[in-house]
C-alpha positions as CSV (number, residue, x, y, z in Angstrom):
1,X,-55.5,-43.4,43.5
2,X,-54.5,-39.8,45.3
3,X,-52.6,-37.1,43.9
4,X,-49.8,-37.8,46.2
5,X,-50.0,-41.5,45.4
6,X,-49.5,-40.6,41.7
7,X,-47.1,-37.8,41.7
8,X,-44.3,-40.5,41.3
9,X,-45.3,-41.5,38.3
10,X,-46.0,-37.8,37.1
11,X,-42.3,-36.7,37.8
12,X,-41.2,-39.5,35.9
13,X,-43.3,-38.1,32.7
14,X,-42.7,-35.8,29.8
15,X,-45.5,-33.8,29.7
16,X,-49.1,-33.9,30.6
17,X,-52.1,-34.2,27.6
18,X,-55.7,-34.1,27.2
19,X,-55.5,-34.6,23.3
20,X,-54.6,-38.2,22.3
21,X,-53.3,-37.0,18.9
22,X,-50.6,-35.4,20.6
23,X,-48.9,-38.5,23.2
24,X,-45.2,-38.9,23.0
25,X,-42.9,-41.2,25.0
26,X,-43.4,-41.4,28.5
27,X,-46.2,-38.1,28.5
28,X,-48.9,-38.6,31.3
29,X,-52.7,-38.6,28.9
30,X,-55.7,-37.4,30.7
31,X,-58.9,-38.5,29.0
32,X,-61.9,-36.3,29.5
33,X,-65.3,-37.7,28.4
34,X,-67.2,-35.4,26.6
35,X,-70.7,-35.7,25.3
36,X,-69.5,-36.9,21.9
37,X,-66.6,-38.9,22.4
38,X,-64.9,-40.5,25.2
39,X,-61.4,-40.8,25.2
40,X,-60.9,-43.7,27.7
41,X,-61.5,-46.1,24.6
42,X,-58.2,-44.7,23.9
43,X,-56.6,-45.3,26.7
44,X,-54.5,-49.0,25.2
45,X,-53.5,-47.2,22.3
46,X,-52.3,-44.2,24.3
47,X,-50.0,-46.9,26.3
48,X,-49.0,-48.6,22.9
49,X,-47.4,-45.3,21.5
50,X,-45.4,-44.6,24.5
51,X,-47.7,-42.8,27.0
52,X,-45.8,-43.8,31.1
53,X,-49.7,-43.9,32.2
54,X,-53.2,-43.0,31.2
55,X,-56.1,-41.4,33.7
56,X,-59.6,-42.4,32.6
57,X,-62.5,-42.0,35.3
58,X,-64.5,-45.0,33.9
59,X,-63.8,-48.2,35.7
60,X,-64.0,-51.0,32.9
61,X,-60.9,-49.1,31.3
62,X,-59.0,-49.4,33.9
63,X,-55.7,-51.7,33.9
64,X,-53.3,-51.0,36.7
65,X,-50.7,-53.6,34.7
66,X,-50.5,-51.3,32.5
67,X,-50.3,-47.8,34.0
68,X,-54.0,-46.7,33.4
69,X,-55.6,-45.9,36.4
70,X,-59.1,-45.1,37.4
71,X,-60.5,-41.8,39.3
72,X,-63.9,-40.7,39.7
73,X,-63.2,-37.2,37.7
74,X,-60.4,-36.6,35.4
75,X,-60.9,-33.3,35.8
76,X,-60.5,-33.1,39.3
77,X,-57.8,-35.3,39.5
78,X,-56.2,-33.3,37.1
79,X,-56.7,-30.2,39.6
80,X,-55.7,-32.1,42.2
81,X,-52.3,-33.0,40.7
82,X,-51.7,-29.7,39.9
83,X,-52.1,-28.5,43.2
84,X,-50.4,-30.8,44.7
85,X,-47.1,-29.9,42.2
86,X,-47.5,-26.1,42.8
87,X,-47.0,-26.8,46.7
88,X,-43.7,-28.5,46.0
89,X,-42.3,-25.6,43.2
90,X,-40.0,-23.2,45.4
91,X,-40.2,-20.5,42.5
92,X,-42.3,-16.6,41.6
93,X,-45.3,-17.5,40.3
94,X,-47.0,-14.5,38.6
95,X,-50.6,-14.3,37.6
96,X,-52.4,-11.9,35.2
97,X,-56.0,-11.6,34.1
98,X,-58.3,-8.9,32.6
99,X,-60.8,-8.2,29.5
100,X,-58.2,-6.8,27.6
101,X,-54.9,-7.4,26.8
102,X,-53.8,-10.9,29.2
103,X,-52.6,-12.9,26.0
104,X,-50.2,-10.4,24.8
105,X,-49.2,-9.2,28.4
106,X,-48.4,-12.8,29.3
107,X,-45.9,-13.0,26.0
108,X,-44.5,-9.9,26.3
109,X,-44.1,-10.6,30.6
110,X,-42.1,-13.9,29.3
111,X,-40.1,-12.2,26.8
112,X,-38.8,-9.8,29.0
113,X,-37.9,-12.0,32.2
114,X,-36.7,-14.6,29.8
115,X,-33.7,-11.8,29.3
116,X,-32.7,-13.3,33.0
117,X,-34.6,-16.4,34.2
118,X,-35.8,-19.9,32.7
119,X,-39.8,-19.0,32.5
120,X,-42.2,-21.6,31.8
121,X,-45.7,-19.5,31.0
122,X,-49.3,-20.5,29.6
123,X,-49.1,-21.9,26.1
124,X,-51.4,-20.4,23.4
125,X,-54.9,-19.4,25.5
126,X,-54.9,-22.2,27.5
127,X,-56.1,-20.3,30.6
128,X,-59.0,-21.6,32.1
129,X,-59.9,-24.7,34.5
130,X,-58.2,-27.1,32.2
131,X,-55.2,-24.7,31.0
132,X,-54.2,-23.5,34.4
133,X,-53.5,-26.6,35.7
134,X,-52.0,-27.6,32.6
135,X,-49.6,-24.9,32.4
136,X,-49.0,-25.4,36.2
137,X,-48.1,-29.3,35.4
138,X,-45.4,-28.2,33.1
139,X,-43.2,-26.3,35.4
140,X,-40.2,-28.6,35.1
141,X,-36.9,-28.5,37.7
142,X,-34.9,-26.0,35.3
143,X,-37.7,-23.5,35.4
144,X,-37.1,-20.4,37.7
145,X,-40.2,-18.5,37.3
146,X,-43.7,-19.0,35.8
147,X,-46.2,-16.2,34.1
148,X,-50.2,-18.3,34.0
149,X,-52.7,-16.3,32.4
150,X,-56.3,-16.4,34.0
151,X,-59.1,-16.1,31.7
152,X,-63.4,-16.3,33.6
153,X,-66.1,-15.5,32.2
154,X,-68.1,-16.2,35.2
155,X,-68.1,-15.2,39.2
156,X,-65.5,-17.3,41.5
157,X,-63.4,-18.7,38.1
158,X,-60.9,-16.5,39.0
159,X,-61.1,-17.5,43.0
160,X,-60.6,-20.9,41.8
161,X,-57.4,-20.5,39.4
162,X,-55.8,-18.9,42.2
163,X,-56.9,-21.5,44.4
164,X,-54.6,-23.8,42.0
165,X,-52.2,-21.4,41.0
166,X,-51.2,-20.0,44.4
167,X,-49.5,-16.9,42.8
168,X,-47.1,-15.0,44.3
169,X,-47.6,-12.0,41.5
170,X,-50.5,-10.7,40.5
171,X,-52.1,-8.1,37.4
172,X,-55.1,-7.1,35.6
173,X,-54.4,-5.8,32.2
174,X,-58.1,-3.6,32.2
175,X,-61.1,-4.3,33.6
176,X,-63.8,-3.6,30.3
177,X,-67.3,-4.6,28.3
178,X,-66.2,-9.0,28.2
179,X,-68.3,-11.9,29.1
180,X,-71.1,-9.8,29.8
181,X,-73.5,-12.4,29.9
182,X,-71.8,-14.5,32.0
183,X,-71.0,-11.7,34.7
184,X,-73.9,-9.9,34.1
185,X,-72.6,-6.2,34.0
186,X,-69.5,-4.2,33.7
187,X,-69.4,-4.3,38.1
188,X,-69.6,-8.3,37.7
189,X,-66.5,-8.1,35.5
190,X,-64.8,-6.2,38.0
191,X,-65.9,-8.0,41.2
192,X,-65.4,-11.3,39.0
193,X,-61.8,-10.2,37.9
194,X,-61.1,-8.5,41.3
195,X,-60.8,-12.2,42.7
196,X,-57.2,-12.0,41.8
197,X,-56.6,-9.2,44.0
198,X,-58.6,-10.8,47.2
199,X,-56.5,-13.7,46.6
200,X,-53.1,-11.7,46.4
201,X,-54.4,-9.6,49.6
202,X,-55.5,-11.7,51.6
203,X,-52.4,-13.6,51.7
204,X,-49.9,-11.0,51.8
205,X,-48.9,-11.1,47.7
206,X,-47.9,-8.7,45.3
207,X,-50.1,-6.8,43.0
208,X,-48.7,-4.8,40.0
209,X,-51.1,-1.7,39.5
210,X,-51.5,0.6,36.9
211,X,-52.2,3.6,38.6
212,X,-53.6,5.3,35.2
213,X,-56.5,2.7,35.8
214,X,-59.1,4.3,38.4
215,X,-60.5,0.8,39.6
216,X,-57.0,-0.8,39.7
217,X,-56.3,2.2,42.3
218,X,-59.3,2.3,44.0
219,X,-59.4,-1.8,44.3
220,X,-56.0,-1.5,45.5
221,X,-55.8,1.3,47.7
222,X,-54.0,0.9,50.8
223,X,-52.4,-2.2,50.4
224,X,-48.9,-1.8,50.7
225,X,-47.8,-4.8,48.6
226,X,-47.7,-2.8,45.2
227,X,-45.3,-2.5,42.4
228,X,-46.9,0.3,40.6
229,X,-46.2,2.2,36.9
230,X,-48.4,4.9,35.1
231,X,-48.1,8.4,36.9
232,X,-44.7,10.4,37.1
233,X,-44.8,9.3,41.1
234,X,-45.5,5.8,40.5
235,X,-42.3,3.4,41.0
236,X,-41.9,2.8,37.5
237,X,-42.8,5.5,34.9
238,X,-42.9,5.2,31.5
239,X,-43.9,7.5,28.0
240,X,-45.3,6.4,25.2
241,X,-44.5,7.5,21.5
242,X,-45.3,5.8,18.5
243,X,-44.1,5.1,15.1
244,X,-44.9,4.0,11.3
245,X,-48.4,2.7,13.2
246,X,-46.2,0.8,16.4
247,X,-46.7,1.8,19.8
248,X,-43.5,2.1,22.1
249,X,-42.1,3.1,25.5
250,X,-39.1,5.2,26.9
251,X,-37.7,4.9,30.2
252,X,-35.2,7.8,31.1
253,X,-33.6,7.8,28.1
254,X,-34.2,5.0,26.4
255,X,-37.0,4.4,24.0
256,X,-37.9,1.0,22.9
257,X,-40.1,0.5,19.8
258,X,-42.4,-2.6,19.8
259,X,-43.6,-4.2,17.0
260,X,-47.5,-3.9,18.1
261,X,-50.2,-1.5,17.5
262,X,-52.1,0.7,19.1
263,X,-52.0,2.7,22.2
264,X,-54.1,0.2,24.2
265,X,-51.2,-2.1,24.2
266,X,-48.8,0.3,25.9
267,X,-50.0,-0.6,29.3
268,X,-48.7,-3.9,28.1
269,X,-45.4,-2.6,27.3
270,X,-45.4,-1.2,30.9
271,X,-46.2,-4.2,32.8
272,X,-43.5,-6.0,31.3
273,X,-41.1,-3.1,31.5
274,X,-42.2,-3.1,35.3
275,X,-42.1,-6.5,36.1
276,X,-38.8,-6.9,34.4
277,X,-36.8,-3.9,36.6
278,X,-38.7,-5.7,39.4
279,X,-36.5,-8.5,39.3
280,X,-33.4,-6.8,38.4
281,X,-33.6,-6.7,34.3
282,X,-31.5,-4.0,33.0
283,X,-33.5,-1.8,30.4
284,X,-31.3,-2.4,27.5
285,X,-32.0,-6.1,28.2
286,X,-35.8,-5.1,28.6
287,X,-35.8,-3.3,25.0
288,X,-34.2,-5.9,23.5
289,X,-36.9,-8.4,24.7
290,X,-39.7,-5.9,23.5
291,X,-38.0,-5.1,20.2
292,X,-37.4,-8.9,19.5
293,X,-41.1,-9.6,20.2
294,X,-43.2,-10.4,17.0
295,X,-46.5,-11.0,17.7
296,X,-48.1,-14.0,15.5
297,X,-51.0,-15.1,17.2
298,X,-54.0,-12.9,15.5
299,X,-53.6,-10.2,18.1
300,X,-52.4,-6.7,17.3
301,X,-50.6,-8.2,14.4
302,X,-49.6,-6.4,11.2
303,X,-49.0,-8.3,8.0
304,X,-48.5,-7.1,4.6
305,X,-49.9,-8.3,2.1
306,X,-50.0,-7.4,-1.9
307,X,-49.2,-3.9,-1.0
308,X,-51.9,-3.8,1.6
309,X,-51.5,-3.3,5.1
310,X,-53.6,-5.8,7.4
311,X,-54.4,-5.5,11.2
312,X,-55.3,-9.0,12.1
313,X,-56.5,-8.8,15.8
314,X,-59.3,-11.7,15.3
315,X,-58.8,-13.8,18.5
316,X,-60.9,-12.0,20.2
317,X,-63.4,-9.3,20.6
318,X,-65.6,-7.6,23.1
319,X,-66.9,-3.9,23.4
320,X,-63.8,-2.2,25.1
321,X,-61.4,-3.9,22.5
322,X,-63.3,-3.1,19.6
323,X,-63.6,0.4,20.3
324,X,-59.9,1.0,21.4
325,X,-59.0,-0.6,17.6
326,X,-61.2,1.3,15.7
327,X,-60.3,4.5,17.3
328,X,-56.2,3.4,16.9
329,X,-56.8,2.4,13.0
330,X,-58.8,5.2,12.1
331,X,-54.5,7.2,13.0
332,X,-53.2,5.1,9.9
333,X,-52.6,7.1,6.8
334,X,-54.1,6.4,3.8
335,X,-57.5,4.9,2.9
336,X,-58.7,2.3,5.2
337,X,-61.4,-0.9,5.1
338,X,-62.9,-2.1,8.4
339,X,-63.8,-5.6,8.2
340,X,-65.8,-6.3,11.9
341,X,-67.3,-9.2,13.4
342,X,-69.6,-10.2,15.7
343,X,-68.8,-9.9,19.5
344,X,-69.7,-12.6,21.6
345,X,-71.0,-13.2,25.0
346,X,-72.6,-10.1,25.6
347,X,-76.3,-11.4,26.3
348,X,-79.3,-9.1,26.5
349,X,-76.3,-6.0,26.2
350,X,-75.8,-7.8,22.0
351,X,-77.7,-5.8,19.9
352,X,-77.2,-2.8,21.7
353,X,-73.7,-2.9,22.0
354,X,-73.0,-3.4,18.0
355,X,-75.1,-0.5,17.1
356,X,-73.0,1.0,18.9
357,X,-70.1,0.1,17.5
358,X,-71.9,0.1,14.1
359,X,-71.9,3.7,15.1
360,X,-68.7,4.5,16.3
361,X,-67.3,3.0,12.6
362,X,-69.3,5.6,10.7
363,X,-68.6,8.7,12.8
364,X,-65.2,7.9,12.3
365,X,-65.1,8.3,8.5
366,X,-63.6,4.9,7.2
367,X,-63.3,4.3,3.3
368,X,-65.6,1.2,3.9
369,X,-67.2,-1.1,6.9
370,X,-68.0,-4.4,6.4
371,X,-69.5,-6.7,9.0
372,X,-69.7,-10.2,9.6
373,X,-72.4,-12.3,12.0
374,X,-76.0,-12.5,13.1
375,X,-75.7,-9.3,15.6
376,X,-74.2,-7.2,13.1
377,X,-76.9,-8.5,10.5
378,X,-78.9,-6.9,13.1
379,X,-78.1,-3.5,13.3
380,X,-76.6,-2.9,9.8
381,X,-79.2,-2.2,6.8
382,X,-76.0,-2.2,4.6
383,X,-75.3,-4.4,1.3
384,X,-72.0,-5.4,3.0
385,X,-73.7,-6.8,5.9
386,X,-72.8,-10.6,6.1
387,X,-74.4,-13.3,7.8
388,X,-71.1,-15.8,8.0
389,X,-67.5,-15.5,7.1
390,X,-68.6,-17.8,4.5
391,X,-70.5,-15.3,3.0
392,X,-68.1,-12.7,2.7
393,X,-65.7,-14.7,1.6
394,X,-68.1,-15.3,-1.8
395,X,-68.2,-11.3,-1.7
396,X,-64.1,-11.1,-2.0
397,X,-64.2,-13.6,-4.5
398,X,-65.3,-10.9,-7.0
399,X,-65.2,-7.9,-5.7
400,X,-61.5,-7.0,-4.1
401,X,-60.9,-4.2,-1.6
402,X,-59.1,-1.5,-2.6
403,X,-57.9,0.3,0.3
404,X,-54.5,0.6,1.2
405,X,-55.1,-0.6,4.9
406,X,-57.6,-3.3,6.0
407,X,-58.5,-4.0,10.2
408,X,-60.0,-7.5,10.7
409,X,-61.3,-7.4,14.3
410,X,-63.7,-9.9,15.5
411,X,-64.6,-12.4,18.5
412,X,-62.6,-16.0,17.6
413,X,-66.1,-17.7,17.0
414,X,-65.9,-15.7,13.6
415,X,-63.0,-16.9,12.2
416,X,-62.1,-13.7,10.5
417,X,-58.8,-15.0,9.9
418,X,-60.4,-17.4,6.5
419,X,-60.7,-14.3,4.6
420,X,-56.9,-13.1,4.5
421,X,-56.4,-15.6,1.3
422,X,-59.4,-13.8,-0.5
423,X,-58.6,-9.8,0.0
């Protein structure tokens, strides 16, 4: 069993899966073996509720008569399929990675083109060597363009997901302090997240650029394939202004208000704003996209709650992200609680990375700081110090916070998100 041998049966098929829980009539179900479970013992009942065929990659599960077929890897079968779809889709393809920023750029990109096109674009955070593929495998007929997110934490993930992907598009929200212990250093990120722009370059793509962004410029330089935004010069320029704690954008004359905070996520406002007069999206379309766009996925989200303001942004966390929110809430009016959790993936750069931002929350003067994790335990002598979300959350159940406005930022490993029902 090939790719091209299968891909029959795949056009035939609903969606794609990797989660049995989840298999509907006629859906295609992958199942990965892990170390705790294998799935392929679930490969008969996948077929009984409905699934058109099953992939396992261990032979004694295997039974042709009734569409579950046997490969050596699911995983690179899966790849393989995905490949081989992406050379048959006639349609844009654009790409976007970064440390900062891709989730909400990638929703915001889709909102905007969406105005125009039928996009299909990476669902939730599903952007890695499963996701990507995943995402690629549900580009149906109908669609006309795609937006796939690229998340590494490692050199040559990046090389790889384009190796997939094939985009035509290509952008890096930021280039900052994420996965350093898998890249090894802030230059590792860059070379690591770079590999989007060799791949665009060397086959004659197009790369967006923020030319406010030294390394996007310099890693760019030259190239003549650019859509570019930032600087009065630049194709597409843009000014920011903000309101009631919201960050916005005006083109020309037109301002459009978003509902996100914080000044680190107009660059995100930009890139869609570019992308969408790229492709020939009028700008009252474009604010309507923007202005329509809630954001509900625990990134730059504002909630109220009991009179209280909340930031939830507790997806994810990392040096460059944390600083950028502390500086942005510390602009809110009235007294403010930081709640902050640990950072992950940082390596030997752990310890002294949260004293720093240990410090940076003092010197700017917030009502009270509250952290949460081992690293943080660390570094912070204070009675408010908390091992485990767990832990605070025993805190909040007698002792409420009383500040008007509350920031929860923290890595996703935290779950920061448990303690909203308790402040």
């Amino acid at each position: 069993m090939n790719a091209e041998q299968f891909y029959p049966i795949f056009l035939k098929a609903g969606k794609v899966t990797i989660d049995s829980r989840t298999v509907q009539k006629n859906d295609l179900f992958f199942a990965f073996s892990g170390v705790q479970f294998n799935a392929a013992v679930l490969a008969e009942k996948a077929i009984e509720n409905g699934a058109l065929a099953v992939i396992v990659e261990q032979k004694e599960y295997e039974n042709v008569s009734k569409n579950i077929f046997y490969v050596p890897s699911t995983l690179n079968f899966l790849q393989e399929l995905a490949q081989y779809h992406r050379h048959r889709l006639n349609i844009p393809i654009i790409a976007l990675t970064g440390s900062n920023g891709k989730t909400t750029t990638k929703e915001l990109i889709h909102a905007v083109l969406s105005e125009k096109f039928r996009v299909q674009y990476t669902f939730g955070n599903l952007n890695n060597h499963i996701g990507v593929p995943l995402t690629i495998l549900s580009i149906k007929p109908e669609h006309e363009m795609a937006v796939i997110e690229m998340g590494a934490n490692h050199q040559k993930e990046i090389e790889m997901l384009c190796s997939l992907a094939e985009p035509d598009f290509g952008y890096i929200t930021n280039f900052g302090k994420a996965h350093l212990e898998g890249f090894g250093c802030f230059d590792g990120v860059v070379k690591g997240k770079s590999e989007l722009y060799d791949y665009l370059k060397s086959n004659n793509r197009t790369i967006l650029v923020n030319e406010n962004d030294a390394v996007q410029v310099q890693k760019t330089e030259n190239y003549p394939n650019r859509i570019t935004f930032g600087k009065e010069n630049s194709e597409y320029f843009f000014k920011e202004f903000s309101a009631k704690n919201y960050v916005g954008l005006a083109f020309g004359d037109t301002k459009i208000q978003s509902k996100l905070t914080g000044s680190y996520n107009f660059t995100n406002l930009c890139a869609a704003a570019a992308f969408g007069l790229h492709f020939g999206i009028g700008i009252e379309e474009i604010k309507s996209a923007i202005e329509n766009y809630t954001p509900t996925n625990m990134r730059s989200q504002i909630m109220q709650k009991d009179g209280k303001t909340l930031v939830l942004d507790t997806y994810n966390a990392n040096p460059s992200s944390m600083t950028e929110s502390l500086k942005n809430f510390g602009y809110f009016e009235g007294t403010k609680t930081v709640i902050i959790g640990d950072m992950l993936e940082l390596g030997d750069e752990s310890e002294r990375e949260h004293e720093n931002i240990l410090a940076l929350a003092k010197s700017l003067n917030f009502d009270e700081i509250m952290t949460v994790g081992k690293y943080f335990k660390m570094v912070n002598d204070s009675e408010k110090a908390f091992e485990t979300t767990e832990n605070l959350i025993d805190f909040l159940k007698n002792q409420k916070i009383e500040s008007k406005n509350i920031l929860l930022k923290a890595s996703r490993g935290i779950a920061l998100e448990k303690i909203i029902s308790f402040i």
